[in-house]
Gaussian input, Z-matrix of N, CA and C with variables (Angstrom, degrees):
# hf/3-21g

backbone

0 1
 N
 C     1     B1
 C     2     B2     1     A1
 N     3     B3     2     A2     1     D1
 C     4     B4     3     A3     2     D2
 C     5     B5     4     A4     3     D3
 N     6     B6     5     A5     4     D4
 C     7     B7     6     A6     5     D5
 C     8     B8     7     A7     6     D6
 N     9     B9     8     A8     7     D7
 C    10    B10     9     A9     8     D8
 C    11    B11    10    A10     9     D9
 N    12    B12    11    A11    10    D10
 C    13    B13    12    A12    11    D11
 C    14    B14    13    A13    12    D12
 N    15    B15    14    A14    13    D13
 C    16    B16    15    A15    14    D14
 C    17    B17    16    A16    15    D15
 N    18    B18    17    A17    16    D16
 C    19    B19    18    A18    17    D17
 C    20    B20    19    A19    18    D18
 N    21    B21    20    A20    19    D19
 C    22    B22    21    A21    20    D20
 C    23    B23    22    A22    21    D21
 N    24    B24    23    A23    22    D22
 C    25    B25    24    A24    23    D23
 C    26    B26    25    A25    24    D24
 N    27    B27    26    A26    25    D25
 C    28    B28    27    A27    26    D26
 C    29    B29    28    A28    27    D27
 N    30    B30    29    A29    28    D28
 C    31    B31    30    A30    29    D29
 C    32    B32    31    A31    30    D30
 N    33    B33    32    A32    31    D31
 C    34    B34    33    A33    32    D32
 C    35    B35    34    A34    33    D33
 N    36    B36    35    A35    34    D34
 C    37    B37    36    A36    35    D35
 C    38    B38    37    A37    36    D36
 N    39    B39    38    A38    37    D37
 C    40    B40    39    A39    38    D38
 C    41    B41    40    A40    39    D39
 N    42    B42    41    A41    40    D40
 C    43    B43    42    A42    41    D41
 C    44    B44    43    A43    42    D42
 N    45    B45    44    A44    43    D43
 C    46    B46    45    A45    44    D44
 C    47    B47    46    A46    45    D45
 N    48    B48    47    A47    46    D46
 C    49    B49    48    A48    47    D47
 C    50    B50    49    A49    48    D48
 N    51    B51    50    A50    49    D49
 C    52    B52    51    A51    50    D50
 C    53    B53    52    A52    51    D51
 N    54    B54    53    A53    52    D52
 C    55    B55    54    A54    53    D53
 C    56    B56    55    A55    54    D54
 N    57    B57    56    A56    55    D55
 C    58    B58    57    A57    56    D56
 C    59    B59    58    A58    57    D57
 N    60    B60    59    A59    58    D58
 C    61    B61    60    A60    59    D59
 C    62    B62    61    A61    60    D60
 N    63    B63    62    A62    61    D61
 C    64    B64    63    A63    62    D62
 C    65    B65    64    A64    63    D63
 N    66    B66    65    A65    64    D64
 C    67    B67    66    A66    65    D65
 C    68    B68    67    A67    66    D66
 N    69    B69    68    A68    67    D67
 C    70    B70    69    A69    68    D68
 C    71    B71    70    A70    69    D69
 N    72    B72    71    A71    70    D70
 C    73    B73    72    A72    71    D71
 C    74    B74    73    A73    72    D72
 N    75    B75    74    A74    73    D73
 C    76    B76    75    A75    74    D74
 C    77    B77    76    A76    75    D75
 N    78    B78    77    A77    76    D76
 C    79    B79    78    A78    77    D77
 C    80    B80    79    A79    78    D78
 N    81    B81    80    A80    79    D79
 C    82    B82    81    A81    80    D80
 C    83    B83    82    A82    81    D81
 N    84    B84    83    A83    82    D82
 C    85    B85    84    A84    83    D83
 C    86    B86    85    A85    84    D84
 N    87    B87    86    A86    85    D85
 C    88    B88    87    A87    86    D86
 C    89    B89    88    A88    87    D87
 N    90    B90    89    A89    88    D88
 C    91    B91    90    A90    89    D89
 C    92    B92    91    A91    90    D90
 N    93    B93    92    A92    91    D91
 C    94    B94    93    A93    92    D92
 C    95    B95    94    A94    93    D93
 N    96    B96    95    A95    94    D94
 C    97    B97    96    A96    95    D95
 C    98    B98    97    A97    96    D96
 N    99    B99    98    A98    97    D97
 C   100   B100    99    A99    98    D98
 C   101   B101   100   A100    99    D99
 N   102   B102   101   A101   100   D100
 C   103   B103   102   A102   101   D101
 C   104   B104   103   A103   102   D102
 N   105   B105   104   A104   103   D103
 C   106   B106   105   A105   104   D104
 C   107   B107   106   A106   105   D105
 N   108   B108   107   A107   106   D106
 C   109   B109   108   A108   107   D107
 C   110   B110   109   A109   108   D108
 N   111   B111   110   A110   109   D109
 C   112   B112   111   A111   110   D110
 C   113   B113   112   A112   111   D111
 N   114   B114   113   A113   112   D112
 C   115   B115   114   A114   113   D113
 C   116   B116   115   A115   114   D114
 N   117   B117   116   A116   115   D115
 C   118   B118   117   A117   116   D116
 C   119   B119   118   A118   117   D117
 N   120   B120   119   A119   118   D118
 C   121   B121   120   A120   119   D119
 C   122   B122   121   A121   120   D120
 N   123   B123   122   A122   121   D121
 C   124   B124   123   A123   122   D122
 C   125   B125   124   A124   123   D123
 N   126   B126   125   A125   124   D124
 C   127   B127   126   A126   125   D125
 C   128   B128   127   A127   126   D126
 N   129   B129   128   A128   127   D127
 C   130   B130   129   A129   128   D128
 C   131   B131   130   A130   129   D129
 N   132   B132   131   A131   130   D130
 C   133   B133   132   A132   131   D131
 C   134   B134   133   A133   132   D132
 N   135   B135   134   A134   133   D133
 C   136   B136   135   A135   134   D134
 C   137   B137   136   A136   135   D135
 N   138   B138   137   A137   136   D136
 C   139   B139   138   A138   137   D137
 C   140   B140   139   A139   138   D138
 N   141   B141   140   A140   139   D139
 C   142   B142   141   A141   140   D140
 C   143   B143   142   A142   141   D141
 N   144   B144   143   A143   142   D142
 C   145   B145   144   A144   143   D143
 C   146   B146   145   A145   144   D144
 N   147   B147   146   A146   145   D145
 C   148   B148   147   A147   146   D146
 C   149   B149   148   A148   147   D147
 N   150   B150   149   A149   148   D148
 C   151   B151   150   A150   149   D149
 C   152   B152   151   A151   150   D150
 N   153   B153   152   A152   151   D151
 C   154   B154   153   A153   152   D152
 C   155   B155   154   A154   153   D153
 N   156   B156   155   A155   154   D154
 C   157   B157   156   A156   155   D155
 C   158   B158   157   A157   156   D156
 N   159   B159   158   A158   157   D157
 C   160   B160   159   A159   158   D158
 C   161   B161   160   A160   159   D159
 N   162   B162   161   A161   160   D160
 C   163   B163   162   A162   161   D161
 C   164   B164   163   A163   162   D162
 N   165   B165   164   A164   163   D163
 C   166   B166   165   A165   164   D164
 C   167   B167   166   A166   165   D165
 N   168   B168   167   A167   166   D166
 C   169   B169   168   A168   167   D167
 C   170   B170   169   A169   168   D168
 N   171   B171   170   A170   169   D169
 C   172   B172   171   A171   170   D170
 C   173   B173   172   A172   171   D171
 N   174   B174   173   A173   172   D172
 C   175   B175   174   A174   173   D173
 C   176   B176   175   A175   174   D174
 N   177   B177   176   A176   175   D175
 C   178   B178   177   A177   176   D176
 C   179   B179   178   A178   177   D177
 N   180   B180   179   A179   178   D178
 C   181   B181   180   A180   179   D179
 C   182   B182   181   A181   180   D180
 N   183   B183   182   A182   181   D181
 C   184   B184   183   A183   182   D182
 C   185   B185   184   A184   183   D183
 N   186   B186   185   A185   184   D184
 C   187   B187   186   A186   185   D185
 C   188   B188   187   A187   186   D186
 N   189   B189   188   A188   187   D187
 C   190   B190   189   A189   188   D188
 C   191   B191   190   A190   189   D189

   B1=1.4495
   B2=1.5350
   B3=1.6094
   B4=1.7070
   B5=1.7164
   B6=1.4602
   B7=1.2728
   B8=1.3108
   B9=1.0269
   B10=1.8164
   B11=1.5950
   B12=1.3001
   B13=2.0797
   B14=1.5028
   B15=1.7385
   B16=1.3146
   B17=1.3017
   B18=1.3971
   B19=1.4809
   B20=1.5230
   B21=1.4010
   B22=1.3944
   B23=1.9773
   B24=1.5942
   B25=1.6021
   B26=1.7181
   B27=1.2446
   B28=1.4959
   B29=1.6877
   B30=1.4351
   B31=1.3518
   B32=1.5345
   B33=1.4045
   B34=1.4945
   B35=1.9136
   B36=1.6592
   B37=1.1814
   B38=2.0697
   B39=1.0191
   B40=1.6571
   B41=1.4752
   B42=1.2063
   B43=1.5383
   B44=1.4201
   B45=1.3907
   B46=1.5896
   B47=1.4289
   B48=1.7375
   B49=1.6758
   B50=1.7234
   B51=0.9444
   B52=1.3149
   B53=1.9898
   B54=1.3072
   B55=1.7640
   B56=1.3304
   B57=2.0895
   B58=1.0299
   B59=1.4586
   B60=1.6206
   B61=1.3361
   B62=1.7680
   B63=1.6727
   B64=0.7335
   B65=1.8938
   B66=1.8557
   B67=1.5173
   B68=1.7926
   B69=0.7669
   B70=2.2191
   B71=1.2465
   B72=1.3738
   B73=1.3619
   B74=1.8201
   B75=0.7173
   B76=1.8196
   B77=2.0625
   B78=1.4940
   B79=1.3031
   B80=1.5621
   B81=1.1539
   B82=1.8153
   B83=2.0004
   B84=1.3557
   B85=1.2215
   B86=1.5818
   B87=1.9367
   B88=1.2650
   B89=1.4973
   B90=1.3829
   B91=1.5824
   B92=1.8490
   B93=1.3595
   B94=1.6321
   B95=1.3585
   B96=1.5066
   B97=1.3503
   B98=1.6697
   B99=1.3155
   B100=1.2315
   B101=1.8454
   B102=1.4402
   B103=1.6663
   B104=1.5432
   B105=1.2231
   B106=1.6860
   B107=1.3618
   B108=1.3496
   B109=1.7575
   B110=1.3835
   B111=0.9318
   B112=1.9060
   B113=0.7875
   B114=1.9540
   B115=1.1603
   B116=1.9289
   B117=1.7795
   B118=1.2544
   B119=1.2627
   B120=1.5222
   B121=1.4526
   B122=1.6428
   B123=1.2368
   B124=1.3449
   B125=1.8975
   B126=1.7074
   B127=1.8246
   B128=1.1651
   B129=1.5637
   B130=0.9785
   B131=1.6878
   B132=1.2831
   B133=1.5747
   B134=1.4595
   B135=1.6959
   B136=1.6128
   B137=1.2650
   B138=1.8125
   B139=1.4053
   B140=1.8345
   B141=1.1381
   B142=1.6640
   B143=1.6952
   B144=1.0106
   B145=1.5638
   B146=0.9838
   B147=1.9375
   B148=1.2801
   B149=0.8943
   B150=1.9901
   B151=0.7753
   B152=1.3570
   B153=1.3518
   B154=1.4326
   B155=1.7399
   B156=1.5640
   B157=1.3677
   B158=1.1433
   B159=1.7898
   B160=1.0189
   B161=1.4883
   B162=1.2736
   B163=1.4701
   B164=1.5827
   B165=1.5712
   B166=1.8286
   B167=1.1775
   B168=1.3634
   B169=2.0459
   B170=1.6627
   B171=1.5437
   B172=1.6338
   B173=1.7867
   B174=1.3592
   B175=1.2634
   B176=1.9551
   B177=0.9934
   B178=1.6349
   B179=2.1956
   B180=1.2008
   B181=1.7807
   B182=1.7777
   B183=0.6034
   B184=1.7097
   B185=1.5746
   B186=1.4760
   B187=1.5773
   B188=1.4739
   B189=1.2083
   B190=1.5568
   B191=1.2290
   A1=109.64
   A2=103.95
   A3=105.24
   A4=100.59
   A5=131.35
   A6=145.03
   A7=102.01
   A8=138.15
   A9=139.17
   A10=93.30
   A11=126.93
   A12=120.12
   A13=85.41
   A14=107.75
   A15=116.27
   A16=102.42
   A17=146.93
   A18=135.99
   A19=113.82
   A20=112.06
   A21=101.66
   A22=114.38
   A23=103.64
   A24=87.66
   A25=93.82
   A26=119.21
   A27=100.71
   A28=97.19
   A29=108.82
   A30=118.49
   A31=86.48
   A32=109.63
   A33=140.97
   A34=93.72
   A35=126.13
   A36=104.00
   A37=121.49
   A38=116.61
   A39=101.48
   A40=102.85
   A41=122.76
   A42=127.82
   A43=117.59
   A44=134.33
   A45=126.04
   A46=82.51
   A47=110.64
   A48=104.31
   A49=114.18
   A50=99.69
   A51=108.83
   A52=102.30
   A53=100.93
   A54=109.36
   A55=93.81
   A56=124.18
   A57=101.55
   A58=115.17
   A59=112.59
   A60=127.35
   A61=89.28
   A62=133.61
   A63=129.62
   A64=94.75
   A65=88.12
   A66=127.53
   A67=87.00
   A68=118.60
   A69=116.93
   A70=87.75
   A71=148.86
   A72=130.20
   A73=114.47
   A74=99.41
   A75=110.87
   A76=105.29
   A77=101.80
   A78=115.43
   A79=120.85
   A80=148.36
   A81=156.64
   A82=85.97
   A83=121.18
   A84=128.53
   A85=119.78
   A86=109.68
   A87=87.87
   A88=123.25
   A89=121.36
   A90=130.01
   A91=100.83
   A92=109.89
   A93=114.20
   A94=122.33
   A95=109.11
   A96=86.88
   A97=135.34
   A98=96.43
   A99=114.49
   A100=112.58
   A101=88.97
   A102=95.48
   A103=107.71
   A104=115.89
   A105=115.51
   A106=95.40
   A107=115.25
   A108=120.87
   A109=124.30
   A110=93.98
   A111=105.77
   A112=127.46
   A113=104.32
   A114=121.74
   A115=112.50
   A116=105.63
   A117=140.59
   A118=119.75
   A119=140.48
   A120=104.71
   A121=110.74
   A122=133.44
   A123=112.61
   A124=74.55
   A125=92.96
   A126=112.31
   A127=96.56
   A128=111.13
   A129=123.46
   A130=99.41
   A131=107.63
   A132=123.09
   A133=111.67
   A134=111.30
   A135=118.62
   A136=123.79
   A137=104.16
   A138=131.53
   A139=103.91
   A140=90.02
   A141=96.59
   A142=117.74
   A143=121.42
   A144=128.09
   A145=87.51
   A146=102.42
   A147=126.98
   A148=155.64
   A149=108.79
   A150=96.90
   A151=118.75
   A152=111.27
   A153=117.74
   A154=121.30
   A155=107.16
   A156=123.87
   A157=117.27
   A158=115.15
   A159=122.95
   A160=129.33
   A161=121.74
   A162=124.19
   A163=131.31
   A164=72.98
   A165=87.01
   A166=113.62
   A167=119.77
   A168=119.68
   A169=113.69
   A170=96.00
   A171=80.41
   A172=100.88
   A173=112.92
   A174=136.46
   A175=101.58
   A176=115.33
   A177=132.42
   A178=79.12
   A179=98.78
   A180=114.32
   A181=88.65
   A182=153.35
   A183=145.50
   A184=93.91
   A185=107.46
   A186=112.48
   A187=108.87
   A188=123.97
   A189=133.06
   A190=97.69
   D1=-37.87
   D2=-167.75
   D3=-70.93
   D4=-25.59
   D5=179.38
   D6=-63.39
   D7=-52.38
   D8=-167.03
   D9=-85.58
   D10=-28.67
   D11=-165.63
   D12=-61.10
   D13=-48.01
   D14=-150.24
   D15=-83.47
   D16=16.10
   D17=172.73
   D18=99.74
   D19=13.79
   D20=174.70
   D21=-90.05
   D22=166.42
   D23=-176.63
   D24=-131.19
   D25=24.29
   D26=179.37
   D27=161.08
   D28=141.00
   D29=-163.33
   D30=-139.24
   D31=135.73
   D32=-155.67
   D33=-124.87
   D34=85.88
   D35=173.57
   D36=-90.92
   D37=96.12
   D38=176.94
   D39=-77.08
   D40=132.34
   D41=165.80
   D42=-87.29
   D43=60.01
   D44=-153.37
   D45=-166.98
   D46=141.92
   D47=168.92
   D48=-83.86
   D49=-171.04
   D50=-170.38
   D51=-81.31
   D52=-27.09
   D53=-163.26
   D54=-58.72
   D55=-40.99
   D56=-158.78
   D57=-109.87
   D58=-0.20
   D59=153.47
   D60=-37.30
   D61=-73.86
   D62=-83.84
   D63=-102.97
   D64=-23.10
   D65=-171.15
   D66=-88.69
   D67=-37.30
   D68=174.47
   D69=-73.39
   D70=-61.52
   D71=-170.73
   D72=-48.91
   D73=-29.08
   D74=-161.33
   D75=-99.47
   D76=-43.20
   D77=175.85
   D78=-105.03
   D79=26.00
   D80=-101.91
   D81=-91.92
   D82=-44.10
   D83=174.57
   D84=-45.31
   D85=-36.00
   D86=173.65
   D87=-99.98
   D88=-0.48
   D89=173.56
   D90=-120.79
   D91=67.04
   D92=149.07
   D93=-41.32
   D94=-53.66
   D95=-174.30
   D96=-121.19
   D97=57.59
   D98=-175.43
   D99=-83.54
   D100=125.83
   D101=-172.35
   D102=-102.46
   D103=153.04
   D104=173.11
   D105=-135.65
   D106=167.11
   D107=149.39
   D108=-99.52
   D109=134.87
   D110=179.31
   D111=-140.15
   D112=98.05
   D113=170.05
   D114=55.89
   D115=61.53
   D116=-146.29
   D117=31.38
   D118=7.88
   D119=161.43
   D120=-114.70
   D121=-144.43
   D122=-159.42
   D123=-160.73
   D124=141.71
   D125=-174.82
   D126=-150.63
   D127=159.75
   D128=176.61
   D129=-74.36
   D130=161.78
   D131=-171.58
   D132=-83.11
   D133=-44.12
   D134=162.16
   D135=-26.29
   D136=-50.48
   D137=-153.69
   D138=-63.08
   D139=-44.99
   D140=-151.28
   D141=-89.92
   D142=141.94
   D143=-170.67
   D144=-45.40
   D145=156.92
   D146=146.36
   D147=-3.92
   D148=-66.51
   D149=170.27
   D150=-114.22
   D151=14.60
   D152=157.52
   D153=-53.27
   D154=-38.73
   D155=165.32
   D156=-44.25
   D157=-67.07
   D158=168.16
   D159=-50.72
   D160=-13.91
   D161=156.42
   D162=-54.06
   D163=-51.41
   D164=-178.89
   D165=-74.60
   D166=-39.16
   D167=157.72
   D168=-33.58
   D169=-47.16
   D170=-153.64
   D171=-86.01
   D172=-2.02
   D173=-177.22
   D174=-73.24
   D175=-34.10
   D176=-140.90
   D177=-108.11
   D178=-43.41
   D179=-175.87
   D180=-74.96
   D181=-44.08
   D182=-132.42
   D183=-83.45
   D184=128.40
   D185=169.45
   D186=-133.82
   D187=158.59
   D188=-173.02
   D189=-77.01

């Protein structure tokens, strides 16, 4: 609720750390089916460019 008072319009949750996002970027054969959301719809993690990947890493890394 305090996210929308304050100007937010949409919250993206991946439940997965970043280590093994990071090890699917590098290894994609052994985590097939890893799903994320992006920017409302949801893909497999294999699927998607680079550095689209790398978004969602540093997205998954981001702390207040």
């Amino acid at each position: 609720k305090t996210f929308f008072e304050l100007g937010g319009f949409q919250v993206q949750f991946n439940i997965i750390s970043s280590e093994i996002l990071k090890e699917a970027q590098k290894i994609p054969n052994k985590y097939p089916n890893i799903i994320v959301k992006v920017a409302g719809y949801s893909a497999l993690f294999s699927t998607l460019d680079k550095r689209l990947q790398d978004q969602i890493i540093e997205r998954t890394e981001h702390l207040l």
